[in-house]
N, CA, C and O atoms as a Maestro MAE file, in Angstrom:
{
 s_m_m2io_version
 :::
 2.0.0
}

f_m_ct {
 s_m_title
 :::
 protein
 m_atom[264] {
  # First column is atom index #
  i_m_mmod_type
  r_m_x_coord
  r_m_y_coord
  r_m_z_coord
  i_m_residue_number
  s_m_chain_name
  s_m_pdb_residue_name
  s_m_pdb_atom_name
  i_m_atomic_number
  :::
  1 25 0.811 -1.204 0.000 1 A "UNK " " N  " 7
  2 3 0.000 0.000 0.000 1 A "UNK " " CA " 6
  3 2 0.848 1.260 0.000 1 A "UNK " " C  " 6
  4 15 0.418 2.413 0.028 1 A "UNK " " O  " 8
  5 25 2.049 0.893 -0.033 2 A "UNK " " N  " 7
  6 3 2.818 2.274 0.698 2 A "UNK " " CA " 6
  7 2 3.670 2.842 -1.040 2 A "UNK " " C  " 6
  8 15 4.045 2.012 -1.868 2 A "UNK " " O  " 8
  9 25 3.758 3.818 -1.165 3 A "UNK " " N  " 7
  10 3 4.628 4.232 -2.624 3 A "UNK " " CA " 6
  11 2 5.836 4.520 -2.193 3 A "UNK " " C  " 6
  12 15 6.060 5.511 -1.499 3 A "UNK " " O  " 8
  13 25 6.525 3.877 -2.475 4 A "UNK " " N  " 7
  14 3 8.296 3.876 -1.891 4 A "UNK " " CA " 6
  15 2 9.114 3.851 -3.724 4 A "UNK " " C  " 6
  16 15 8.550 3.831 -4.818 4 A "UNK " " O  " 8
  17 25 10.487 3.863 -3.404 5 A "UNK " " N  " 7
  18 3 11.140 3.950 -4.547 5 A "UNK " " CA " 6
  19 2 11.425 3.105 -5.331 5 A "UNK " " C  " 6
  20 15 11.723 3.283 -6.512 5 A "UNK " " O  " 8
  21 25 11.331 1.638 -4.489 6 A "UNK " " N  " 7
  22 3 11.418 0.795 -5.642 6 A "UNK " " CA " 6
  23 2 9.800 0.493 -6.484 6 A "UNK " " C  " 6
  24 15 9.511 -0.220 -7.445 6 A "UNK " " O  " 8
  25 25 9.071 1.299 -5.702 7 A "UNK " " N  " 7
  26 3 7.252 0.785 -6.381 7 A "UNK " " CA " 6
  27 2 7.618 2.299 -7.700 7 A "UNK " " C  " 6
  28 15 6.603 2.508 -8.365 7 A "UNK " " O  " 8
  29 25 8.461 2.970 -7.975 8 A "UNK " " N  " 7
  30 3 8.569 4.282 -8.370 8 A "UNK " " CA " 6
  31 2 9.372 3.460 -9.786 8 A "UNK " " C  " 6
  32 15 9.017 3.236 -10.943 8 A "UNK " " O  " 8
  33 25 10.412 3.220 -9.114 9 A "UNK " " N  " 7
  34 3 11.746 2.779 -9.899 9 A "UNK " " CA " 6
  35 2 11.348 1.734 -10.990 9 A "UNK " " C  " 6
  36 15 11.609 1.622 -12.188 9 A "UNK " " O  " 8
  37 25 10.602 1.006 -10.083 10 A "UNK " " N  " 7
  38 3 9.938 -0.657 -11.319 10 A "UNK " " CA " 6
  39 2 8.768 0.057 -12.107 10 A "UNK " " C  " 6
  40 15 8.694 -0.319 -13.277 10 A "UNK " " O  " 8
  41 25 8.094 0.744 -11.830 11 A "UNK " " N  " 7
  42 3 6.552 1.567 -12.507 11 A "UNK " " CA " 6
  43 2 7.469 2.587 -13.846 11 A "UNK " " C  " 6
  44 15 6.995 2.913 -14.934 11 A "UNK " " O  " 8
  45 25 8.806 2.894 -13.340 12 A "UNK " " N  " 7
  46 3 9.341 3.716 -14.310 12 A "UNK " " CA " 6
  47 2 9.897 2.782 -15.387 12 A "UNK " " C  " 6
  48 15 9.859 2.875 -16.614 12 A "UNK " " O  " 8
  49 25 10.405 1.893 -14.611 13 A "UNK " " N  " 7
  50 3 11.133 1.216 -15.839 13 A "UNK " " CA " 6
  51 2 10.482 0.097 -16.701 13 A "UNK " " C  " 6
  52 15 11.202 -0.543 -17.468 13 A "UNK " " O  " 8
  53 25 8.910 -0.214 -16.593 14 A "UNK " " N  " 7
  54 3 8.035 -0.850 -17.005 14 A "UNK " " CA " 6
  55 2 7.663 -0.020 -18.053 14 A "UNK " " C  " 6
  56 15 7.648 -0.184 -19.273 14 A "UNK " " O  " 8
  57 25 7.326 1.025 -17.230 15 A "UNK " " N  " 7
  58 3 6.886 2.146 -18.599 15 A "UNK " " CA " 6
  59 2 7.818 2.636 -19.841 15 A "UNK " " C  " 6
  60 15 7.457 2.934 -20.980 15 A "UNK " " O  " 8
  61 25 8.905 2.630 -19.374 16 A "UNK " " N  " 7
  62 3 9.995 2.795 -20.414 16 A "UNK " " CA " 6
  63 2 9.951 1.742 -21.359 16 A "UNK " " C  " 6
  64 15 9.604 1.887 -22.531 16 A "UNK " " O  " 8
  65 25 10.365 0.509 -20.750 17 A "UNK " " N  " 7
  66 3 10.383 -0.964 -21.525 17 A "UNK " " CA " 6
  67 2 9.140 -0.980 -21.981 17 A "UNK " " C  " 6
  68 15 9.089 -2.076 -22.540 17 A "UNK " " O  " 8
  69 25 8.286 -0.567 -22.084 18 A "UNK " " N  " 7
  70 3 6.986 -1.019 -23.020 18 A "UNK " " CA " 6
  71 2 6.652 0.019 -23.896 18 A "UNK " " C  " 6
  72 15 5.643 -0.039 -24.599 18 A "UNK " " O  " 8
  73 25 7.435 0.977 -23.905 19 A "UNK " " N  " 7
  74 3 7.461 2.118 -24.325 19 A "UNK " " CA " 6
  75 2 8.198 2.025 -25.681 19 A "UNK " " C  " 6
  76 15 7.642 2.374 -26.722 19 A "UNK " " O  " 8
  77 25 9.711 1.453 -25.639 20 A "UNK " " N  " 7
  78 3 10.780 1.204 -26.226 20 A "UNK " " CA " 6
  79 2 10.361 0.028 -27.309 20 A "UNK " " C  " 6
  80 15 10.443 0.026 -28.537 20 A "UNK " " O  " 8
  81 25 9.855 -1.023 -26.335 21 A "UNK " " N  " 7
  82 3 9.659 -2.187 -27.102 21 A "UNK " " CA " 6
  83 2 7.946 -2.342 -27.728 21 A "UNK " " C  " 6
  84 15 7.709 -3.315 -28.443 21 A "UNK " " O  " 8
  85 25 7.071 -1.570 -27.486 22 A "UNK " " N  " 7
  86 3 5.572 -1.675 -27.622 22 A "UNK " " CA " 6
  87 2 5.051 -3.001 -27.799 22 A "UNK " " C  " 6
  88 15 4.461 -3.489 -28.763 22 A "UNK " " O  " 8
  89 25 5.468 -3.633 -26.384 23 A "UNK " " N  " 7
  90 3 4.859 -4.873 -25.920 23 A "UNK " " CA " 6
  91 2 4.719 -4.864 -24.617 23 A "UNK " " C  " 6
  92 15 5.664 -4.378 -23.995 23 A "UNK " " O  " 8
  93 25 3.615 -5.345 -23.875 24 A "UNK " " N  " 7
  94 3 3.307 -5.205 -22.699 24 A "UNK " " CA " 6
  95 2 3.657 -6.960 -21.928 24 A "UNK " " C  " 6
  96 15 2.831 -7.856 -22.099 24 A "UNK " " O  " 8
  97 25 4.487 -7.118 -21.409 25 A "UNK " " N  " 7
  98 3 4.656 -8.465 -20.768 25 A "UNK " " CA " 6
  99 2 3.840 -9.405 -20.827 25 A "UNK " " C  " 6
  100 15 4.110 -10.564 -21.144 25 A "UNK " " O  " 8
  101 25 2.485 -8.851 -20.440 26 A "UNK " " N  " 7
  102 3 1.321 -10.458 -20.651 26 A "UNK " " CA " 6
  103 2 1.305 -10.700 -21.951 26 A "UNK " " C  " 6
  104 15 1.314 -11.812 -22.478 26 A "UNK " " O  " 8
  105 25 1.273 -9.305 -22.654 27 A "UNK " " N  " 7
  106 3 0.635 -9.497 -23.947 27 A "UNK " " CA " 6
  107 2 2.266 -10.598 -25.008 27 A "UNK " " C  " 6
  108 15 2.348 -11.551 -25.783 27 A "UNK " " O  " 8
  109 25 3.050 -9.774 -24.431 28 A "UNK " " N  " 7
  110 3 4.238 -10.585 -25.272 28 A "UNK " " CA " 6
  111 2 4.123 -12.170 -25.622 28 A "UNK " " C  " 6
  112 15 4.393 -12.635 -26.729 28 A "UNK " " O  " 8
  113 25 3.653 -12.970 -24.437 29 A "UNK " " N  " 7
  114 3 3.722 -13.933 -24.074 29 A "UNK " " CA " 6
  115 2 2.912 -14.791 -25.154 29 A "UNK " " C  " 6
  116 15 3.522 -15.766 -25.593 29 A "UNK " " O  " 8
  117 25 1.767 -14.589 -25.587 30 A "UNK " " N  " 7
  118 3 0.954 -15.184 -26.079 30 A "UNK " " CA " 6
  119 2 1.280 -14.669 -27.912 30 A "UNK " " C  " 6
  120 15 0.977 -15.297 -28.926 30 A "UNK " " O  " 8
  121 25 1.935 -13.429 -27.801 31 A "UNK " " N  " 7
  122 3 2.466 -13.353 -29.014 31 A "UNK " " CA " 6
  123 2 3.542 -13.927 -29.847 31 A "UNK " " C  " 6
  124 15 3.742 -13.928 -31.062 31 A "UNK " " O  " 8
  125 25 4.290 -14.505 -28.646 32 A "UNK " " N  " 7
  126 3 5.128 -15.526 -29.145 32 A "UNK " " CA " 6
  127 2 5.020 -16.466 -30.324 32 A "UNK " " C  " 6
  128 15 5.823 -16.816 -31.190 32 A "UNK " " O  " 8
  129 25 3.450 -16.827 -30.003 33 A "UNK " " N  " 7
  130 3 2.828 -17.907 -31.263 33 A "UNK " " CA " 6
  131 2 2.646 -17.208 -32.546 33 A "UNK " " C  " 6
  132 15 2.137 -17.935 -33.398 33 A "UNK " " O  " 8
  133 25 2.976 -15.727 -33.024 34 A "UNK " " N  " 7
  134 3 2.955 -15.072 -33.783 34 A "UNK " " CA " 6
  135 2 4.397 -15.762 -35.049 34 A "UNK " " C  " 6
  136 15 4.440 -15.938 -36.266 34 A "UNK " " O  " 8
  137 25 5.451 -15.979 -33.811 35 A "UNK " " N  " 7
  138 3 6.701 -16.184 -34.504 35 A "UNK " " CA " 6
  139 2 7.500 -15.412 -35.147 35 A "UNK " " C  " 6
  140 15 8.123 -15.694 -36.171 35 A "UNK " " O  " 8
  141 25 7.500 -14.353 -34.522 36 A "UNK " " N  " 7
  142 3 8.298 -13.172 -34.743 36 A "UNK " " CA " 6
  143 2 9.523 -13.478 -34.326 36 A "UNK " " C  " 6
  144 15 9.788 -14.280 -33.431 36 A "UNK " " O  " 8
  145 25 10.438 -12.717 -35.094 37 A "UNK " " N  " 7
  146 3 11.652 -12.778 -33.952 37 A "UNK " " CA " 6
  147 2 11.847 -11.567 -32.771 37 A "UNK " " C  " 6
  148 15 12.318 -11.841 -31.667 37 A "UNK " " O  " 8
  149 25 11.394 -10.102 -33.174 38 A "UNK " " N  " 7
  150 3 11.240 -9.539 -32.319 38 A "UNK " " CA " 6
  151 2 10.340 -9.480 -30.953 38 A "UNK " " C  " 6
  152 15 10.698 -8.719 -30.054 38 A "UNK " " O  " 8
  153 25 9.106 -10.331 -30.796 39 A "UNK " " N  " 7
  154 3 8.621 -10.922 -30.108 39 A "UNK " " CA " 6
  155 2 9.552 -12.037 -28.756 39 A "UNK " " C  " 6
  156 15 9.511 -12.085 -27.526 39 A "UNK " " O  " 8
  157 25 10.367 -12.839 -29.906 40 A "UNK " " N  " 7
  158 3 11.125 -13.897 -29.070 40 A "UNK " " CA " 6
  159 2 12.310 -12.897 -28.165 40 A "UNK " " C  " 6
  160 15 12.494 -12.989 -26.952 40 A "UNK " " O  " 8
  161 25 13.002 -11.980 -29.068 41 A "UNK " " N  " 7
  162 3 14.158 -10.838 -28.490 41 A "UNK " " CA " 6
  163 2 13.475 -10.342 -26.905 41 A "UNK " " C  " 6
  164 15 13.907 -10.507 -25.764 41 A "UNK " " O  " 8
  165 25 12.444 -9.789 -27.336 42 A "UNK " " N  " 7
  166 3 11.712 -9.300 -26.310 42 A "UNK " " CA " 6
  167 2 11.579 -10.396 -25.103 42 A "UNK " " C  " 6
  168 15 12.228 -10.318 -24.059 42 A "UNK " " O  " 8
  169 25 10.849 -11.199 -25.338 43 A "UNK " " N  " 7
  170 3 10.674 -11.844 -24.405 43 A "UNK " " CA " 6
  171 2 11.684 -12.159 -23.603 43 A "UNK " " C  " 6
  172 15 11.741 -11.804 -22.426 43 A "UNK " " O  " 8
  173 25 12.712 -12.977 -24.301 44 A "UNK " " N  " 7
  174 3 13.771 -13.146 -23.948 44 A "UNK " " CA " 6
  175 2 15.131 -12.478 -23.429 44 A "UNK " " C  " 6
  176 15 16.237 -12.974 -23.216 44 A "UNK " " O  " 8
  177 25 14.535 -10.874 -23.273 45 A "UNK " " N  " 7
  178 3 15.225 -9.826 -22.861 45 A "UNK " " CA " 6
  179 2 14.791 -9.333 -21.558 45 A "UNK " " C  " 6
  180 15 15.475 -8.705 -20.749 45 A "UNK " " O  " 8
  181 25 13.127 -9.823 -21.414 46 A "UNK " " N  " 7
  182 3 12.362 -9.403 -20.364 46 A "UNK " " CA " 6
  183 2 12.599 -10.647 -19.310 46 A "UNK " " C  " 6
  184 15 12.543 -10.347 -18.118 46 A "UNK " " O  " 8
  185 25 12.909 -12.289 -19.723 47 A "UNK " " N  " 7
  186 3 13.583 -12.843 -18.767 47 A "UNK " " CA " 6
  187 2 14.450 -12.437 -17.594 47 A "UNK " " C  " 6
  188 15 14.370 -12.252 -16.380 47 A "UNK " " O  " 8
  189 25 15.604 -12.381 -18.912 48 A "UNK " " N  " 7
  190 3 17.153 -11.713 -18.745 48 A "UNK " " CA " 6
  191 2 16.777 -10.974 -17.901 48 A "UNK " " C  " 6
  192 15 17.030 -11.310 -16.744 48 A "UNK " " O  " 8
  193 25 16.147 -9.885 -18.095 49 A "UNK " " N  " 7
  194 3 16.055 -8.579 -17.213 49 A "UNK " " CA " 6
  195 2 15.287 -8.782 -15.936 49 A "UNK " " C  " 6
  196 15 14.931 -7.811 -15.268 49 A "UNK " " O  " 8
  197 25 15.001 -10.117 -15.553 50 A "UNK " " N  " 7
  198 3 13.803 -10.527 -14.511 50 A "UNK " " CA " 6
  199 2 15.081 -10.984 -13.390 50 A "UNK " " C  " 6
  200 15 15.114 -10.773 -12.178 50 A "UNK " " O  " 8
  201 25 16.220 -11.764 -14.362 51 A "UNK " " N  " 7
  202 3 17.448 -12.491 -13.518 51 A "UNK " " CA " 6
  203 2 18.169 -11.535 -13.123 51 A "UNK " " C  " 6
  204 15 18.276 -11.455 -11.900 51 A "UNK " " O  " 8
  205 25 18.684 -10.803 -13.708 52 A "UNK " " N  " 7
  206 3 19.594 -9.648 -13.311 52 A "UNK " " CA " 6
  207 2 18.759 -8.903 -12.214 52 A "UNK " " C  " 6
  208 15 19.403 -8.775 -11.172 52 A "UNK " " O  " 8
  209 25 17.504 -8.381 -12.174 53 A "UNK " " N  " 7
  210 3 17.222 -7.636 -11.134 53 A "UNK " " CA " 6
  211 2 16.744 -8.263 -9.700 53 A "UNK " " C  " 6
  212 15 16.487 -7.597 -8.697 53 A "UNK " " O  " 8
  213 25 16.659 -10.152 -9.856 54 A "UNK " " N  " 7
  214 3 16.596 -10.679 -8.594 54 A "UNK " " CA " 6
  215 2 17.800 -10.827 -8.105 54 A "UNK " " C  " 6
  216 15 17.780 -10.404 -6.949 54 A "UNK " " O  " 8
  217 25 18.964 -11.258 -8.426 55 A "UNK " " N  " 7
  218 3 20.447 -11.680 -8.208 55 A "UNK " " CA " 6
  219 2 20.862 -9.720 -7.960 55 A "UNK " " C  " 6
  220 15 21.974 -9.561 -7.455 55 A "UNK " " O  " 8
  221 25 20.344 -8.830 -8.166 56 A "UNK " " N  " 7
  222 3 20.670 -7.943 -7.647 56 A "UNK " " CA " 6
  223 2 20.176 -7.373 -6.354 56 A "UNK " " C  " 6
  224 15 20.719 -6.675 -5.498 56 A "UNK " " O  " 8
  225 25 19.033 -7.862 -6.470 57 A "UNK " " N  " 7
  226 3 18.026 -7.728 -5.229 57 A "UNK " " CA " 6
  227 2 18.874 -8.847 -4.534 57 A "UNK " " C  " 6
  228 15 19.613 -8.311 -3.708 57 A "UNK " " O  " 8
  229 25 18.979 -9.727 -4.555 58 A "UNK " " N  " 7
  230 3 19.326 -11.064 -3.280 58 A "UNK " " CA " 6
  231 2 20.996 -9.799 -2.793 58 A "UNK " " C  " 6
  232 15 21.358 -9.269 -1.742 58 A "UNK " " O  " 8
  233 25 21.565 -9.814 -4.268 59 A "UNK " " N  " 7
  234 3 23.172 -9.533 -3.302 59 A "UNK " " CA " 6
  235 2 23.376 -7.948 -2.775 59 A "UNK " " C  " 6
  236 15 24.452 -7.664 -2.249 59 A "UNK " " O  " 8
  237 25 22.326 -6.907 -2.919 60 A "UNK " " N  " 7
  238 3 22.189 -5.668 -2.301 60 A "UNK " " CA " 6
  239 2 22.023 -6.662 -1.110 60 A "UNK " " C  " 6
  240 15 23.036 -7.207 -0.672 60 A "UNK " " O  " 8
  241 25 20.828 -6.923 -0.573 61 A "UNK " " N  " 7
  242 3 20.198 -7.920 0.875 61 A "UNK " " CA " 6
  243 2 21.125 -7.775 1.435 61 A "UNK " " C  " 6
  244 15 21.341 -6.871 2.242 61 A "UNK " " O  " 8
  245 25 22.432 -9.327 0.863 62 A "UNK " " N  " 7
  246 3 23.002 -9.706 1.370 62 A "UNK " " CA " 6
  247 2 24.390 -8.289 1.925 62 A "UNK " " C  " 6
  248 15 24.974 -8.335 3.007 62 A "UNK " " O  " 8
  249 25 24.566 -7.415 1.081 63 A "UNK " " N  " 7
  250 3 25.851 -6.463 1.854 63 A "UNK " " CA " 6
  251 2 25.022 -5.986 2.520 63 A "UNK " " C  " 6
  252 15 25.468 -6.292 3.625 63 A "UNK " " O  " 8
  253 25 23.570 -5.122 2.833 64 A "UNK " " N  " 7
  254 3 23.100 -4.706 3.938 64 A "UNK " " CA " 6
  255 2 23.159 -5.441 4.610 64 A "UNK " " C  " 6
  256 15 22.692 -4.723 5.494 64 A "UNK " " O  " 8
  257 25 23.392 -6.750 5.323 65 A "UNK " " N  " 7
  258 3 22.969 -7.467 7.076 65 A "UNK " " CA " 6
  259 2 24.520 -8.196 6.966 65 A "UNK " " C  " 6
  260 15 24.713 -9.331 7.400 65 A "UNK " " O  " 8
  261 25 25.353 -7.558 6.467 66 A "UNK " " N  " 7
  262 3 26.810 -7.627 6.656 66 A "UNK " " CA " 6
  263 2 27.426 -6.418 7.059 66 A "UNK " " C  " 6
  264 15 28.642 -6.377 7.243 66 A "UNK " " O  " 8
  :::
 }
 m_bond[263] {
  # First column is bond index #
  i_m_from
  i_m_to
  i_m_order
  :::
  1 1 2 1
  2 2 3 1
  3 3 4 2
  4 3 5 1
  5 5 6 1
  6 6 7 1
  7 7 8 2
  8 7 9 1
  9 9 10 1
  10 10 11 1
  11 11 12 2
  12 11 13 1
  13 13 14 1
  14 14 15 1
  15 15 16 2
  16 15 17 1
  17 17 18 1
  18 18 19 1
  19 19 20 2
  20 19 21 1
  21 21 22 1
  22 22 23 1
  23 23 24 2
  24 23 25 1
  25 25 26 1
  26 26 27 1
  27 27 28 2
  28 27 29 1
  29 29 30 1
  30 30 31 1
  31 31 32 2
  32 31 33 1
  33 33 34 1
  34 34 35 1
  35 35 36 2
  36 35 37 1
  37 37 38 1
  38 38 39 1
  39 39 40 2
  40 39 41 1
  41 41 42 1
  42 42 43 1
  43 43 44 2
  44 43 45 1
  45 45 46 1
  46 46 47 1
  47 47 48 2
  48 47 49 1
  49 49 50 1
  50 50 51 1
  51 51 52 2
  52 51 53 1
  53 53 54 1
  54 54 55 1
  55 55 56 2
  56 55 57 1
  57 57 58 1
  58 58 59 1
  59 59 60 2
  60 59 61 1
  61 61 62 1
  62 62 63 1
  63 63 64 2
  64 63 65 1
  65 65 66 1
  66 66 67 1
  67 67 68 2
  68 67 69 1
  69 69 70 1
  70 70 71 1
  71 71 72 2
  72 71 73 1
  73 73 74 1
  74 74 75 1
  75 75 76 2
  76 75 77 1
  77 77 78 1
  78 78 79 1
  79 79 80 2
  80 79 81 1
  81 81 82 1
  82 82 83 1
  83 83 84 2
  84 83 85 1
  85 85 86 1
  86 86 87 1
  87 87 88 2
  88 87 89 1
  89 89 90 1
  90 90 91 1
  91 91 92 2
  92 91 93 1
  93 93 94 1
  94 94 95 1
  95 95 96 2
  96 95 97 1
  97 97 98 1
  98 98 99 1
  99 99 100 2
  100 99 101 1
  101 101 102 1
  102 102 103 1
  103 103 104 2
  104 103 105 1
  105 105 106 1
  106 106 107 1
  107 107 108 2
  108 107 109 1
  109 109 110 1
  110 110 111 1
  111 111 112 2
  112 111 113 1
  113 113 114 1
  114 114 115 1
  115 115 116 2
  116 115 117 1
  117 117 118 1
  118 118 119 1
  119 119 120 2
  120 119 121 1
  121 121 122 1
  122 122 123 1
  123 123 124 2
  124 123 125 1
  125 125 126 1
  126 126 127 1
  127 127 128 2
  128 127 129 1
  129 129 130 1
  130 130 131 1
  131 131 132 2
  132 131 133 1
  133 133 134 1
  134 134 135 1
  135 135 136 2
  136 135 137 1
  137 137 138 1
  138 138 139 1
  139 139 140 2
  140 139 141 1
  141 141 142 1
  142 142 143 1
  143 143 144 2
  144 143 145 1
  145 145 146 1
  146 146 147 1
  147 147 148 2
  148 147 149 1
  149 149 150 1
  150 150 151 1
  151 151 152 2
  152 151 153 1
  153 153 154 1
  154 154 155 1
  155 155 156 2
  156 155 157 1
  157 157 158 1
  158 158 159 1
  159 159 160 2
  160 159 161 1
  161 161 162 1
  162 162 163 1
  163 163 164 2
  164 163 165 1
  165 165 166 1
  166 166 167 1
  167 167 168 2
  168 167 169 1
  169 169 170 1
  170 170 171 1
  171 171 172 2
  172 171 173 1
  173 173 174 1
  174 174 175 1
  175 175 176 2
  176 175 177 1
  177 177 178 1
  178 178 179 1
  179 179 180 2
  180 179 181 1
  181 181 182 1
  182 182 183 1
  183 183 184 2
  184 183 185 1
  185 185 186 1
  186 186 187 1
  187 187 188 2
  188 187 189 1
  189 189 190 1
  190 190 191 1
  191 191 192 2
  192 191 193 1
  193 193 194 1
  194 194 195 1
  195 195 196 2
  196 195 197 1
  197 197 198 1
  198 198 199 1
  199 199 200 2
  200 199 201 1
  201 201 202 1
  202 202 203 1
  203 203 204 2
  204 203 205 1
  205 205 206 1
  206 206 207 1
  207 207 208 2
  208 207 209 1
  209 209 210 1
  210 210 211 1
  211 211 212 2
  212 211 213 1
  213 213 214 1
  214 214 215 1
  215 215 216 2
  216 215 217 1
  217 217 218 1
  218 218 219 1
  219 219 220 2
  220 219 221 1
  221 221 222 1
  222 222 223 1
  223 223 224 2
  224 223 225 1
  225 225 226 1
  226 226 227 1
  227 227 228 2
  228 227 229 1
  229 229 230 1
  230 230 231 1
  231 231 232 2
  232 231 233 1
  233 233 234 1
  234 234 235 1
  235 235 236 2
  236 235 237 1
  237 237 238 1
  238 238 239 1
  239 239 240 2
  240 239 241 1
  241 241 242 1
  242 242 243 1
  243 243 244 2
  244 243 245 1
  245 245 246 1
  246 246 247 1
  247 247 248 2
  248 247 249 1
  249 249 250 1
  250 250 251 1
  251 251 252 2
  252 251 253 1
  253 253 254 1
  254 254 255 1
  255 255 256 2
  256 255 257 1
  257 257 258 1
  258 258 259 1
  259 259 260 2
  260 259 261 1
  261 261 262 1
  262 262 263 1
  263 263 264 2
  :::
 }
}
């Protein structure tokens, strides 16, 4: 319920990325069956970009309670 910076930071950078790429995450998904390749890029960029920002989230964590 609360608007903090990372609810700021992810709302910004959602909007950018769908902005850039004019695909909206759910919608990508099912477009896949289209068989695009820019479809697959996408998707497969929006993974990528799912791993990098948890493994960044886990190892910020971890130097704060060190």
């Amino acid at each position: 319920k609360d608007i903090d910076s990372q609810l700021v930071g992810g709302a910004a950078l959602f909007g950018i990325g769908w902005g850039i790429a004019g695909f909206c995450p759910g919608g990508a998904i099912p477009a896949l069956g289209l068989g695009r390749a820019e479809t697959l890029i996408f998707v497969l960029a929006m993974v990528a970009g799912i791993a990098v920002g948890r493994l960044a989230r886990t190892r910020l964590a971890r130097l704060a309670t060190t």
